[in-house]
C-alpha positions as CSV (number, residue, x, y, z in Angstrom):
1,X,119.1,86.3,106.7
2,X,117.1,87.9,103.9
3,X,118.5,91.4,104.1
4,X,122.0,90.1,103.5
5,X,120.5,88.4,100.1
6,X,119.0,91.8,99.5
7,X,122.3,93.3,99.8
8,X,124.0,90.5,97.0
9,X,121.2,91.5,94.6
10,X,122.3,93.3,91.4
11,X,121.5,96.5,90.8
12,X,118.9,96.5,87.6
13,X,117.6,93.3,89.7
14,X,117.3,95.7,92.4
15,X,115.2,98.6,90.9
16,X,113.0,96.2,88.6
17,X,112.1,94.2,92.0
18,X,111.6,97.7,93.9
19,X,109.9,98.9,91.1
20,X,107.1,95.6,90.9
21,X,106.6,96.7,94.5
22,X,105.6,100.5,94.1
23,X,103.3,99.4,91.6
24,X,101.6,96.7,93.2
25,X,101.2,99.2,96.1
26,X,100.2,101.7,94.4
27,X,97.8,100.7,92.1
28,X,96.2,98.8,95.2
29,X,95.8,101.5,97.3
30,X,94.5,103.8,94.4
31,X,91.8,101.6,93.3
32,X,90.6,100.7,96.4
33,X,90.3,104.7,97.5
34,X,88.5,104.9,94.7
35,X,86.2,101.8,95.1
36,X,85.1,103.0,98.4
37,X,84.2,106.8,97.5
38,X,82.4,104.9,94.8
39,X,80.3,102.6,97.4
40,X,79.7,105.2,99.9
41,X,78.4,107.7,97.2
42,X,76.1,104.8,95.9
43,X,75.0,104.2,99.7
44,X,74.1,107.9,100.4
45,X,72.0,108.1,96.9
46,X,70.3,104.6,97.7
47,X,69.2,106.5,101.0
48,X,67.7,109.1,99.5
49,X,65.8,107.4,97.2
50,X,64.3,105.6,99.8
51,X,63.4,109.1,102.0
52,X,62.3,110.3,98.7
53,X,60.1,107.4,97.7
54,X,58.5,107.6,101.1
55,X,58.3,111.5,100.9
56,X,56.6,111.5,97.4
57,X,54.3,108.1,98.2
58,X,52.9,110.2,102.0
59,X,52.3,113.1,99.7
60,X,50.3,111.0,97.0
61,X,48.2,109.6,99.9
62,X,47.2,113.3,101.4
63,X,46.5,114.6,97.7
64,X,42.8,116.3,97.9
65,X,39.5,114.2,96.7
66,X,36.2,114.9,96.5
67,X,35.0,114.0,99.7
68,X,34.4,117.0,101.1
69,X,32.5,118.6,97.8
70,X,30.2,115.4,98.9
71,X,29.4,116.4,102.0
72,X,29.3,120.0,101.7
73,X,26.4,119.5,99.0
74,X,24.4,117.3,101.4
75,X,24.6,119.7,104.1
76,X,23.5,122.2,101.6
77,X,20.5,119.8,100.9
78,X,19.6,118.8,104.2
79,X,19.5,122.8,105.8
80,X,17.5,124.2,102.6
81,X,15.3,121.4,102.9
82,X,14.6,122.2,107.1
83,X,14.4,125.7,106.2
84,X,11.2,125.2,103.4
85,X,9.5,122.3,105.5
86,X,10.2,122.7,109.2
87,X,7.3,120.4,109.8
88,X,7.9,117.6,107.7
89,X,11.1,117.0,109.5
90,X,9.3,115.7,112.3
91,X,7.4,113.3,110.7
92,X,8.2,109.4,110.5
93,X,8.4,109.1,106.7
94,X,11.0,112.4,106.0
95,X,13.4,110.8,108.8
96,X,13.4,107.4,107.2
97,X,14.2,109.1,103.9
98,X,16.8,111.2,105.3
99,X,18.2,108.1,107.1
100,X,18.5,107.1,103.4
101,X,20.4,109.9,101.9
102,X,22.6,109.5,104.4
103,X,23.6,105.9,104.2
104,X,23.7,106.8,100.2
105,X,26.4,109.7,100.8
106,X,28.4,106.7,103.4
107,X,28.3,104.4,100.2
108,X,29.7,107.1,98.1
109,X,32.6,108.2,100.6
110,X,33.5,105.1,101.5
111,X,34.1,104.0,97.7
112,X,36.0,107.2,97.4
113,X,38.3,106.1,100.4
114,X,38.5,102.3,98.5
115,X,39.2,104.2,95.1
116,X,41.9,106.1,96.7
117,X,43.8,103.0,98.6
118,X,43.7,101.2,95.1
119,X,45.5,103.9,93.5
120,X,48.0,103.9,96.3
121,X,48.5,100.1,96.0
122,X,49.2,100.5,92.1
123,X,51.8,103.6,92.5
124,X,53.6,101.5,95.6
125,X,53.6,98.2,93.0
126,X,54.7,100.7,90.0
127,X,57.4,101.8,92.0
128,X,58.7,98.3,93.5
129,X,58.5,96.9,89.6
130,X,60.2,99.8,87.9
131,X,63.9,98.2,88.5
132,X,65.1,100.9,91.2
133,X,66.5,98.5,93.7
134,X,67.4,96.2,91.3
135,X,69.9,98.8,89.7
136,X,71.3,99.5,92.6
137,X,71.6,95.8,93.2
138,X,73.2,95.7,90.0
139,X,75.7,98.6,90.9
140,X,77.1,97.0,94.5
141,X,77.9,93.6,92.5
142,X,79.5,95.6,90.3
143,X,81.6,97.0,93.0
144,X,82.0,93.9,94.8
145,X,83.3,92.1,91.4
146,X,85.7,94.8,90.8
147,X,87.1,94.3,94.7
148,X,87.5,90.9,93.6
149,X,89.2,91.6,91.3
150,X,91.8,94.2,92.6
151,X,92.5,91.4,95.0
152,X,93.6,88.6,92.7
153,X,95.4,91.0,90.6
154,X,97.3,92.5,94.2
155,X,97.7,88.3,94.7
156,X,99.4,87.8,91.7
157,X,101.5,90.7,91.2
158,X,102.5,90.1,95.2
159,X,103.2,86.3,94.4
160,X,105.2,87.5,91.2
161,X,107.4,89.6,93.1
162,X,107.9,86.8,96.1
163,X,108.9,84.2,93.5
164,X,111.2,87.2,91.1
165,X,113.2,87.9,94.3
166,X,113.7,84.7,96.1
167,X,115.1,83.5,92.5
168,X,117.1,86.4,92.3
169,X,118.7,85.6,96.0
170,X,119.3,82.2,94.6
171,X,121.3,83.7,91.9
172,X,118.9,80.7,89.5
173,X,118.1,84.3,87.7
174,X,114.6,85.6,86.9
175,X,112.0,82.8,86.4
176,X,109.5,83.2,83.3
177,X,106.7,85.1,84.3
178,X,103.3,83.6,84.6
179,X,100.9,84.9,82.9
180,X,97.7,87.0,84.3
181,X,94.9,84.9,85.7
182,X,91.7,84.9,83.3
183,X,89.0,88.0,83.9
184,X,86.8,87.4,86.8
185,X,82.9,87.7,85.7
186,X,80.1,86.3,87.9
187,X,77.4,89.2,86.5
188,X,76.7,88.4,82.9
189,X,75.1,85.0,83.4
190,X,77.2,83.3,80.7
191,X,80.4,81.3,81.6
192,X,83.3,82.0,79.2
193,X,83.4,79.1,76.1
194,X,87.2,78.1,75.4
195,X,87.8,76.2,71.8
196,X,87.7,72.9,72.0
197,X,89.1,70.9,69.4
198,X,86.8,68.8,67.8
199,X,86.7,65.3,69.3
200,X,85.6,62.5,67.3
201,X,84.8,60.2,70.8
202,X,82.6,63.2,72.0
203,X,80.4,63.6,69.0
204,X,79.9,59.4,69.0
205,X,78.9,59.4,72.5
206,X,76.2,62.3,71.7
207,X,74.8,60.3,69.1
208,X,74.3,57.6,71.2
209,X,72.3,59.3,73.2
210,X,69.6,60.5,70.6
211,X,68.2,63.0,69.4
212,X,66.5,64.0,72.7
213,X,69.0,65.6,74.9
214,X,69.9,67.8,71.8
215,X,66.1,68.8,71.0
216,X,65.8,70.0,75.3
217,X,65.7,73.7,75.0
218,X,68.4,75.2,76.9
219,X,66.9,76.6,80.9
220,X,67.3,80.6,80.7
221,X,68.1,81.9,84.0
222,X,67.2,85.3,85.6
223,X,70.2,87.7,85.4
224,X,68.4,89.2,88.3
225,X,68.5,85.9,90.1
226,X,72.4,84.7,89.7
227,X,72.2,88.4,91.6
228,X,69.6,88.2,94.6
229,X,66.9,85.8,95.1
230,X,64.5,86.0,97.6
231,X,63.1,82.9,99.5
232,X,59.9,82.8,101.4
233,X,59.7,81.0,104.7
234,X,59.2,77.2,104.7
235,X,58.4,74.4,106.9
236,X,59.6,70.6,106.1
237,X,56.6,68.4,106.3
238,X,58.8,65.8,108.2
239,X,60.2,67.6,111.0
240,X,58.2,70.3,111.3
241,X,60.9,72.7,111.5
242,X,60.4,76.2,110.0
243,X,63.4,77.5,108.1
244,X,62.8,81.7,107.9
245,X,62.3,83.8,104.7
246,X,65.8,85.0,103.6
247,X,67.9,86.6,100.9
248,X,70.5,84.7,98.6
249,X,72.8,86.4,96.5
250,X,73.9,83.2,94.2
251,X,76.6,85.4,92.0
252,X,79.0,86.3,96.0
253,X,80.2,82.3,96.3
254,X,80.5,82.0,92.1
255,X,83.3,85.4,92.5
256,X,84.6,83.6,95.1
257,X,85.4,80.3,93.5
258,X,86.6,81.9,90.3
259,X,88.8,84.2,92.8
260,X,90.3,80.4,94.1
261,X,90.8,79.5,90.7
262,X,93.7,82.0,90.6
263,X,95.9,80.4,93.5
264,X,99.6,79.8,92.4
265,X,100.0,76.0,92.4
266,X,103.4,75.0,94.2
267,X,105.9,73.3,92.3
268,X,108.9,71.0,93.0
269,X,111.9,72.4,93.6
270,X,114.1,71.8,90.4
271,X,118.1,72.6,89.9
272,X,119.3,74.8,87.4
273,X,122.0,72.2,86.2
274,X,119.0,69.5,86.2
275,X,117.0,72.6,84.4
276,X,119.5,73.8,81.5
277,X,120.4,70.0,80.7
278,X,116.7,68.9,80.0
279,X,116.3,72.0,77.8
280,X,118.4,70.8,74.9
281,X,117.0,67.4,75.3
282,X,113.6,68.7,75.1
283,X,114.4,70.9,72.2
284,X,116.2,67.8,70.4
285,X,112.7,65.7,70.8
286,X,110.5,68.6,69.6
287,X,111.6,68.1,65.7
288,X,110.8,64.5,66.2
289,X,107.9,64.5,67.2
290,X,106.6,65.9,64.3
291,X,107.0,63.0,62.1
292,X,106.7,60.4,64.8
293,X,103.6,58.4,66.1
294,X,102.9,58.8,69.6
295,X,105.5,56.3,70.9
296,X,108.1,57.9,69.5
297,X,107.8,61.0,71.8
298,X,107.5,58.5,74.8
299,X,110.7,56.4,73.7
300,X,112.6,59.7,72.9
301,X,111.4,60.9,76.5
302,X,112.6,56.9,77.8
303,X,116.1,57.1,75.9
304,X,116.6,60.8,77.2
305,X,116.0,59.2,81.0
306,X,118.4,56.9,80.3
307,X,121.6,59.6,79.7
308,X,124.0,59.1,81.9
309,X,124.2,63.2,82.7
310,X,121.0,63.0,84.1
311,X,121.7,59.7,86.2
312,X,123.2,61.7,88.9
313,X,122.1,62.4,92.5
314,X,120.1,65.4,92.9
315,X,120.8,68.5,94.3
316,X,119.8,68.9,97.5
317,X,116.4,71.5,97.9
318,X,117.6,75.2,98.5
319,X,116.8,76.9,101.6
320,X,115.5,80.2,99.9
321,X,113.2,77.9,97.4
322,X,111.8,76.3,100.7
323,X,110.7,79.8,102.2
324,X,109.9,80.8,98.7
325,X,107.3,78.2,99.6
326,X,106.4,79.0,103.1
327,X,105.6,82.7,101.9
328,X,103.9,81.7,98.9
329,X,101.4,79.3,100.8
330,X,101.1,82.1,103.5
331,X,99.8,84.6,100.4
332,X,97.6,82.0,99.5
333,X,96.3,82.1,103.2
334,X,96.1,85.5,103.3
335,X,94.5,86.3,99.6
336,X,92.1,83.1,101.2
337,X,90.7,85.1,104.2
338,X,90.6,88.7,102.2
339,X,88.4,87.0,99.9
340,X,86.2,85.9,102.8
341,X,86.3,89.1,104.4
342,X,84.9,90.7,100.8
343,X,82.3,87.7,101.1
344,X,80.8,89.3,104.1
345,X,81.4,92.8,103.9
346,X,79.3,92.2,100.2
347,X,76.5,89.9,101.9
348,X,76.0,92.8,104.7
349,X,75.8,95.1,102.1
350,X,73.4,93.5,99.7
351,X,71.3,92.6,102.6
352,X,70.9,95.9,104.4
353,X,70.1,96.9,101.1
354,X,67.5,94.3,100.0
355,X,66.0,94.3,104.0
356,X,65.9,98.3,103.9
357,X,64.0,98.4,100.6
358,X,61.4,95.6,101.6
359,X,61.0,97.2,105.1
360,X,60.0,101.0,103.3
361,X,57.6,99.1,100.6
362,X,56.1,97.3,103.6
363,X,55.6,100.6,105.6
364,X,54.5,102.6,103.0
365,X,52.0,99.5,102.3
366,X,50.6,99.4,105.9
367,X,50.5,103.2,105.3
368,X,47.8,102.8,102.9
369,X,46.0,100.7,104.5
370,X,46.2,102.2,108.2
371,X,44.9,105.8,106.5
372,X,41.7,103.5,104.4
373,X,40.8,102.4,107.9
374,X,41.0,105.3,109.6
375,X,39.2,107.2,106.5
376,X,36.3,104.5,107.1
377,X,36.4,105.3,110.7
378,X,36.3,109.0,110.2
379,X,33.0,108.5,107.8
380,X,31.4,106.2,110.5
381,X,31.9,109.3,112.6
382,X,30.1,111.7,110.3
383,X,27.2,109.5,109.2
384,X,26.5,109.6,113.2
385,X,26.8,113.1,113.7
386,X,24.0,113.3,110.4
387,X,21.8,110.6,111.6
388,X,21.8,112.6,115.0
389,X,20.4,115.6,113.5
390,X,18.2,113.9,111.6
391,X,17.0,112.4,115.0
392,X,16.7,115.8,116.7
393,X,13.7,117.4,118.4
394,X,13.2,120.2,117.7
395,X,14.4,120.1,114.2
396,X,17.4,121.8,114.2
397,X,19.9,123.3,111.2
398,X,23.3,121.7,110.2
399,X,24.9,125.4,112.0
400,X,28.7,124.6,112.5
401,X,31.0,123.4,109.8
402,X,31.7,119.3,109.0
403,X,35.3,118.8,107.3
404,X,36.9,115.7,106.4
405,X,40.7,116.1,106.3
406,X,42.1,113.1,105.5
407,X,41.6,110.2,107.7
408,X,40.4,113.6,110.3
409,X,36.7,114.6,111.0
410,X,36.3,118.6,112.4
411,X,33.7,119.8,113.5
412,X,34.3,123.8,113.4
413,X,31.5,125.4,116.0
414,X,33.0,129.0,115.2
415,X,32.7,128.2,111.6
416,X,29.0,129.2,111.6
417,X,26.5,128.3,108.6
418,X,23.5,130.3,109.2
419,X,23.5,133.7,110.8
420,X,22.8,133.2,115.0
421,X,19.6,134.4,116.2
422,X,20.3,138.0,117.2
423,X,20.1,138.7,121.0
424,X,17.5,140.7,122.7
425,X,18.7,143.8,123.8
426,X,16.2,145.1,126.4
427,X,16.0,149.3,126.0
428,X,17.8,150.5,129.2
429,X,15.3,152.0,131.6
430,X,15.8,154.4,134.5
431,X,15.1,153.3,138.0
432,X,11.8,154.7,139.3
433,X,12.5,156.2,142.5
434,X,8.9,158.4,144.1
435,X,11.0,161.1,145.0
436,X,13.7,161.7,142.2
437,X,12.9,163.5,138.9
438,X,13.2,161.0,135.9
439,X,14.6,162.2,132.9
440,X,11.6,161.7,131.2
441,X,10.0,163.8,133.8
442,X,12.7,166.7,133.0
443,X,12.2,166.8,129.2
444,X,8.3,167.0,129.8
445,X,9.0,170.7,132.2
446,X,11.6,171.4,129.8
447,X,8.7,171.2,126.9
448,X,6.2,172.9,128.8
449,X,8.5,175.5,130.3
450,X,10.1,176.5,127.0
451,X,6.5,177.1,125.1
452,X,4.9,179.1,127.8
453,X,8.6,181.2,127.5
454,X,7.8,181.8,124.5
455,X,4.0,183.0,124.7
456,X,5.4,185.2,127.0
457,X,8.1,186.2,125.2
458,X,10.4,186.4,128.1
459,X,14.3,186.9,127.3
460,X,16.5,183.7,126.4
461,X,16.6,181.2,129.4
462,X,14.7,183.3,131.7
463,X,11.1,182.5,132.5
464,X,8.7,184.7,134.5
465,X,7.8,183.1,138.0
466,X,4.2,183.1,137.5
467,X,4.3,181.3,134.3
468,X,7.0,178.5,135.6
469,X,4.4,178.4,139.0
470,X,1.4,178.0,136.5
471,X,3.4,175.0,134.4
472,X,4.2,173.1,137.7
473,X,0.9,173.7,139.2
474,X,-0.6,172.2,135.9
475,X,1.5,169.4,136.0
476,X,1.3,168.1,139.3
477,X,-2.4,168.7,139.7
478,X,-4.6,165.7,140.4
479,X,-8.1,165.4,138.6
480,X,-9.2,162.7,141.1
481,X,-11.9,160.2,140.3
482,X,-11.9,161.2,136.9
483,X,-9.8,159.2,135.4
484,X,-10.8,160.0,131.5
485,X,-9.5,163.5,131.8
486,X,-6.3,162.6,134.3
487,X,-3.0,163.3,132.7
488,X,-0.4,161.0,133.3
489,X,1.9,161.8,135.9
490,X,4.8,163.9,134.2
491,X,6.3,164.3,137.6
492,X,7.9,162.5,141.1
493,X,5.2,160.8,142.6
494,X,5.5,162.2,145.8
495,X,5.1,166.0,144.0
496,X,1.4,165.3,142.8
497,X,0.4,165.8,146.7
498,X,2.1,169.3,146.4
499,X,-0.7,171.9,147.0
500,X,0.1,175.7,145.6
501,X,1.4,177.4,148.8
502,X,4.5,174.5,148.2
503,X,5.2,175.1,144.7
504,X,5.0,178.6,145.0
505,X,8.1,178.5,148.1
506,X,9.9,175.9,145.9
507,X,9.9,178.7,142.8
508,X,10.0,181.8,145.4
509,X,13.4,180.4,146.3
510,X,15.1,181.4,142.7
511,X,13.2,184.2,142.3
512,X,16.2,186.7,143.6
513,X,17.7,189.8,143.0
514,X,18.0,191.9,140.7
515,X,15.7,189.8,138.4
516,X,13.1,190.0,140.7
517,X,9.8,188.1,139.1
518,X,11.8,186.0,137.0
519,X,13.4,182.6,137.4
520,X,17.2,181.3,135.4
521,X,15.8,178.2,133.9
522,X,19.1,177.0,133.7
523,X,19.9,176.9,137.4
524,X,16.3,176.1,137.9
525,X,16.7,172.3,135.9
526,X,20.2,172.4,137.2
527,X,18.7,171.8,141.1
528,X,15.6,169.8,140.1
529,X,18.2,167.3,138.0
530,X,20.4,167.2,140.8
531,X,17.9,166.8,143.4
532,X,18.1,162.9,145.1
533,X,20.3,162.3,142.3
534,X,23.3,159.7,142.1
535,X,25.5,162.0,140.5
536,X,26.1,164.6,143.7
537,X,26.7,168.2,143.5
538,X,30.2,169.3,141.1
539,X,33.0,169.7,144.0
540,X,35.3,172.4,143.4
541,X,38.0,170.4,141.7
542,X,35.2,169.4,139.1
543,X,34.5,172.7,138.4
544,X,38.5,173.1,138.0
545,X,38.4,170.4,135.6
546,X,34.8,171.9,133.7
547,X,36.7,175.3,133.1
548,X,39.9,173.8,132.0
549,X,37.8,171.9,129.2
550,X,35.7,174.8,128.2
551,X,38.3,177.6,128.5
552,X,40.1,176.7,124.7
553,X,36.4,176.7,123.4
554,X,36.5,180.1,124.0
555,X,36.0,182.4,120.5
556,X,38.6,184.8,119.7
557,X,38.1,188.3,121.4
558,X,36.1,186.3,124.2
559,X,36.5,186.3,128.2
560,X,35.2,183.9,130.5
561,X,32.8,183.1,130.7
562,X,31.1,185.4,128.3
563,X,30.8,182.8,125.7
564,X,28.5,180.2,124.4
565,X,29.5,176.7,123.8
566,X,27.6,173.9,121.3
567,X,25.1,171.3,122.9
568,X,27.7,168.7,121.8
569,X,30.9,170.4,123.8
570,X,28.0,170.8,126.7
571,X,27.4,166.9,126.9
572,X,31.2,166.1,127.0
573,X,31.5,168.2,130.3
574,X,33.4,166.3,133.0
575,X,30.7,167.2,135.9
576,X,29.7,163.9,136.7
577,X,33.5,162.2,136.4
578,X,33.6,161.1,140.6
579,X,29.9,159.9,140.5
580,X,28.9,156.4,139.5
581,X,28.3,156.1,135.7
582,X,25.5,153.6,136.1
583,X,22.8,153.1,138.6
584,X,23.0,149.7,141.1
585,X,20.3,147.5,139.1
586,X,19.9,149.4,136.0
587,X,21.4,149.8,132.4
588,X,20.7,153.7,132.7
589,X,23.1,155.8,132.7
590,X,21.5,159.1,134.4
591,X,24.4,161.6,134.4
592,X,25.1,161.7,130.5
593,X,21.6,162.0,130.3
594,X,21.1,165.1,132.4
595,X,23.7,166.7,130.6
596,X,22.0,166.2,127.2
């Protein structure tokens, strides 16, 4: 039936009730939009804090110390001492003193790593004392009281408007607004003080009392406190039972009471005729009572019951008053669990807050004291690696790096203190073979053959055949028994049996036309170098490959092969590229050094 009393309802009734209900809406709405951008913003900067007081606390344990100064200075110590007194470090007495320095340089580090963990445990109590989670402690109650108090202000303008338009249906016109409920304030710690009159029965029953109760100073309480308190575990000595450490956030239930205290009282229903008759009755007694004693007020108020107006039956309770009823006590219900609903939401809140700051203090606390252990763990590892050295035999040098990181102990083995012992590099040496020329064999004939050249001062890179017969007969000769004046053997082994009918076939072979009686040195060292050698003969795709190289060496105005080439060009020929570079068992290599 209500929308037909909504269509009976005047006009400017109309638009003042429709306006109470845009406001109430929207100011609701508004506020609470802004409320929650408000509490998520504080959320997200409360997490970062906490990333950033873990961030800035990890960096202040990995800052740099002096450890490793410490220990690069004894290693100093210990290798220059090994270097002057090899000997002493395998005596009895220099071990036990070195034992010494070592246990001294553990005592050092390991007050280093106590130092260190101190410091830690004083910027981690700094930081839990300096008031950060406090203020944002501070900052959700403030939200939480402002909630509060949106909701008893939405409660009482909604409760206004139920009670403006259900009078307004009764046509009893517009009821006398009540006025706003009293500021809800659970933060400061001081309860509003109303004036009091003066009351004479008050001040005699404090004097009664003495002197004492007045002189007991007044108990200060924690503003932090009436906000969060935390209690540590307990066990009741009776029982037994164990009640759990746990936060309390004592202001929550005092906004919630002085929430209640706003609840619209219901009222007997009372009849406008029953209304407008007492109101000139009550206006008549007002004047009296001002020159009256008590009584008179209550015999006025006895005489006015006795009018015969007011003798009449009363009217009976209207319908609209009893559902103005009904919907006021189901507001009441409703502003009831919203308030309960705020109780929890704020009690999540302040706890994931108050748990999520205690758990990163804790962490960052067993932080400190997990890296102090595993410092003290890391110097345990180092004095053993020291005291081993000390121990070793042969004495040997600190050679590879010791760094302490941190709680981490390297050891760098390419990180080398003292030059390695260089390697010996045997000389490479040509395989002997009885039958082969040696190198060394061929520069000896290439001495001797060049300086008899020369005495006989024979054209360049020709020799005669007599004097190249005379050279080899001179070399391979054998003085016998006499081993004072026997020359060592400058050629193969098996050429000292060579008798002078042999030598003189072997140089009778390049002795050829047309320069008869003379031999081409050249093509003379060329066979003998060749002869039983690794590197076989050129093959005519090597001489292919010789010409190619030596053809842009050629001067300008030059043919081939009329041309000379330099010693260094000569030793880069590719003669030898299809034969083995090195010799099976030896370092030698023979063909680059028959071409130098």
């Amino acid at each position: 039936d209500l929308p037909a009393y909504v269509e009976k309802i005047e006009g400017v009734v109309f638009d003042m009730l429709l306006t109470e209900w845009r406001e109430l809406e929207g100011d609701f709405l508004t506020s609470t939009q802004e409320l929650f951008q408000w509490q998520r913003a504080e959320q997200a900067e409360f997490s970062g804090g906490l990333h950033g007081i873990q961030s800035r606390f990890v960096k202040f344990l990995q800052r740099p110390d002096d450890k490793q100064r410490e220990i690069d200075a004894f290693v100093q110590r210990f290798n220059d001492f090994s270097e002057e007194y090899p000997e002493m470090r395998k005596q009895d007495e220099t071990k036990a003193e070195l034992h010494q320095r070592v246990d001294d340089l553990q005592v050092k580090l390991q007050g280093m790593v106590e130092s260190a963990r101190a410091k830690s445990l004083d910027l981690l109590r700094e930081t839990e004392e300096s008031g950060w989670v406090e203020a944002h402690v501070d900052v959700v109650a403030a939200q939480v009281q402002h909630l509060v108090r949106l909701e008893v202000k939405r409660y009482h303008a909604a409760s206004q408007l139920l009670s403006d338009f259900y009078f307004a249906a009764m046509g009893a016109g517009l009821p006398e607004a009540k006025p706003s409920p009293p500021t809800i304030n659970a933060l400061d710690g001081q309860e509003e003080q109303q004036a009091e009159v003066p009351d004479p029965k008050a001040k005699a029953k404090a004097k009664a009392k003495g002197k004492a109760a007045a002189d007991e100073p007044e108990e200060k309480l924690d503003p932090n406190a009436r906000k969060r308190k935390y209690v540590p575990s307990s066990t009741n000595e009776e029982t037994g039972e164990t009640t759990a450490a746990r936060w309390e956030f004592p202001f929550l239930q005092d906004l919630v009471s002085q929430a209640k205290g706003a609840v619209w009282r219901l009222e007997e229903y009372a009849p406008p005729a029953v209304a407008e008759k007492l109101a000139p009755a009550e206006a008549a007694a007002a004047p009296k009572a001002k020159g009256k004693a008590k009584a008179a007020p209550k015999a006025d108020a006895k005489g006015a019951a006795k009018d015969d107006s007011l003798d009449e039956p009363p009217e009976p309770t209207s319908p609209l008053y009893v559902d103005l009823q009904q919907a006021l006590l189901a507001e009441r219900v409703t502003f009831a669990h919203r308030l309960a609903t705020i109780h929890r939401w704020a009690h999540r809140i302040l706890l994931n807050l108050s748990a999520g700051a205690k758990d990163v203090f804790d962490q960052c606390r067993d932080w400190a004291l997990l890296r102090r252990e595993k410092e003290l763990e890391s110097v345990e590892g180092l004095v053993d690696i020291l005291k081993e050295q000390v121990e070793g035999n042969p004495p040997e040098l600190i050679n590879a790096r010791l760094t302490l990181e941190g709680p981490h102990l390297h050891r760098h083995p390419n990180v080398r203190l003292q030059l390695p012992a260089p390697e010996v590099c045997p000389p490479s040496v040509e395989a002997v073979v009885p039958y082969r020329w040696e190198i060394s064999h061929l520069d000896s004939l290439l001495e001797a053959v060049g300086g008899a050249t020369e005495a006989y001062g024979a054209a360049r890179g020709y020799a005669p055949t007599r004097c190249l017969l005379q050279v080899l007969g001179r070399l391979t000769q054998d003085s016998g028994a006499v081993l004072a004046a026997k020359e060592p053997a400058r050629v193969p082994r098996n050429w000292l049996a060579y008798d002078h009918d042999h030598l003189e076939n072997v140089v009778g072979i390049f002795d050829q036309d047309p320069l008869k009686g003379s031999v081409d040195c050249v093509e003379f060292f060329f066979h003998l170098g060749f002869l039983h050698s690794p590197a076989a003969w050129p093959s005519v795709p090597d001489l292919l490959e010789v010409r190619k190289f030596l053809e842009p060496l050629a001067p300008e105005g030059a043919t081939w092969p009329n041309f000379w080439v330099s010693p260094d060009d000569f030793a880069k020929l590719p003669l030898f590229k299809r034969a083995p570079s090195k010799e099976a068992g030896s370092a030698f290599d023979r063909a680059a050094a028959q071409l130098r």
